[in-house]
C-alpha positions in Angstrom: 26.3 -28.9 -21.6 29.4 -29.4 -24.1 29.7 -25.4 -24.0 30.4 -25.6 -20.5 32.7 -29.1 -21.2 34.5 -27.1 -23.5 34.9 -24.2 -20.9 36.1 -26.5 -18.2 38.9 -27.5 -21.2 39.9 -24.3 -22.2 40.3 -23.4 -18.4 42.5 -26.4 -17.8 44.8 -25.2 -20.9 44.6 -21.0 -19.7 45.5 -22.4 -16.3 48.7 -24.6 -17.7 50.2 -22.0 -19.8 49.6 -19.6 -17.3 51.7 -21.9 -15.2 54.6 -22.5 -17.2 54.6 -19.5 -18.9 57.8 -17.3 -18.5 56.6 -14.4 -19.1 53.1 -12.5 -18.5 53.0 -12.4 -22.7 52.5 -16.2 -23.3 49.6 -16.3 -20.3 47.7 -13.9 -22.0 48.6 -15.1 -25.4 46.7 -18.6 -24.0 43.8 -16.9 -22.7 43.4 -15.2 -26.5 43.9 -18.3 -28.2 41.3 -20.4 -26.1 38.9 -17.3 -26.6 39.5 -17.1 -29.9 38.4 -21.2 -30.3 35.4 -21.0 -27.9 34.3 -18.2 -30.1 34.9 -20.4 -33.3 33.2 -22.7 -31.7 29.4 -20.7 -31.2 29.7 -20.4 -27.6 29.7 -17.3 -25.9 31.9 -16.5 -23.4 31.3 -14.5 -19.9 33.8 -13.6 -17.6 31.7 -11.6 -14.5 32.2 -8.3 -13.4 33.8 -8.0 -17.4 31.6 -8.6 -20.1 30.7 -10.9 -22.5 32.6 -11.9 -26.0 29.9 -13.5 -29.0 29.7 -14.0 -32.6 28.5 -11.4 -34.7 27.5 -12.2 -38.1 27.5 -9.8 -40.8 25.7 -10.0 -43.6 27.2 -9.7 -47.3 26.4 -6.2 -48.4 27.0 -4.0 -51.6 29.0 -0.6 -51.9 30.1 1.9 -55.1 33.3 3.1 -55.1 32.6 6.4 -54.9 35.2 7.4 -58.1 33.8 5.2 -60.8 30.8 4.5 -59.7 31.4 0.4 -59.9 28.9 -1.4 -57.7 30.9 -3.8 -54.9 30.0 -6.8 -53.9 31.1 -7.1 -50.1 31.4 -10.7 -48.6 29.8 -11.5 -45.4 32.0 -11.8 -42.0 31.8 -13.4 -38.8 33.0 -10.5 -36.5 33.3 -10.7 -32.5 31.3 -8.4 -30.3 31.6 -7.4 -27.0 29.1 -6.5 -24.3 30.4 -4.9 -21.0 29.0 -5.5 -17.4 31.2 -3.2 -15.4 29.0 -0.1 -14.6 30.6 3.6 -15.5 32.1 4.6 -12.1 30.2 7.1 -10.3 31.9 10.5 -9.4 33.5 11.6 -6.0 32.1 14.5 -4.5 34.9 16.7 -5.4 34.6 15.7 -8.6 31.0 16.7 -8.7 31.4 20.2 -7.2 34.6 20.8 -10.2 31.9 19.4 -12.8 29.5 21.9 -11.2 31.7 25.1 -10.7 32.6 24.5 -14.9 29.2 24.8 -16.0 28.5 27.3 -14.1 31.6 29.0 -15.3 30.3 28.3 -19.1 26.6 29.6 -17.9 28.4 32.9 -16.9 30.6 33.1 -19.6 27.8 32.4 -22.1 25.5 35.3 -20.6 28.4 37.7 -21.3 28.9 37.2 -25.3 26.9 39.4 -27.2 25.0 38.0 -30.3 26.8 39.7 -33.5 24.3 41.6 -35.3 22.6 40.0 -38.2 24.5 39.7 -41.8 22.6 42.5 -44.3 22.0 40.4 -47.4 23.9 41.6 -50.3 22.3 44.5 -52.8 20.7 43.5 -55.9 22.3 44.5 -58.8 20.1 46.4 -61.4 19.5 45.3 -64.2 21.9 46.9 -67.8 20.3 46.9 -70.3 21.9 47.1 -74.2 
């Protein structure tokens, strides 16, 4: 329940800055910042027909730098991830005939190149002797 306490907070603030901002810059600027601190906080956040923000957390890890050979020791992060709900849009009909009439204009052109004829190894060298 204090996730969606917290939401109803960060809402109030999104919807005050939005309000009072002067430009378009500082609204969005709010709606980062209270991501950003619902985030820090361990909730995850939805916003439908979007996506979803959550923590990722990656674990420490080692790597060689690939000049000296020197083994790394790589800390571990707490990264965001992002999950999208919006489907890919679905072609239009003209757009399906064009994707159509390509292929079959790859299909054609395809058919019309000829294979190159195979590479003839090289001839052995005989042997000198001394």
């Amino acid at each position: 329940m204090a996730g969606r306490e917290n939401l109803r907070v960060e809402a109030n603030k999104i919807l005050k800055a939005a309000g009072h901002a002067t430009l378009p810059n500082e609204a969005l600027q709010a709606v980062f910042e209270a991501l950003i601190g619902m985030l820090k906080s361990g909730d995850r956040v939805q916003i439908q027909e979007f996506g979803t923000f959550f923590r990722k957390i990656q674990a420490p890890r080692k790597s060689r730098n690939p000049k000296t050979g020197e083994t790394l020791h790589i800390p571990g992060k707490i990264k965001m991830g992002f999950s999208s709900t919006i489907q890919p849009f679905e072609a239009t009909e003209a757009e399906t005939v064009q994707i159509k009439k390509l292929a079959d204009a790859q299909e054609a052109f395809a058919k019309t190149q000829v294979a190159a004829p195979a590479a003839k190894p090289p001839a052995a060298k005989p042997a000198v002797k001394k």
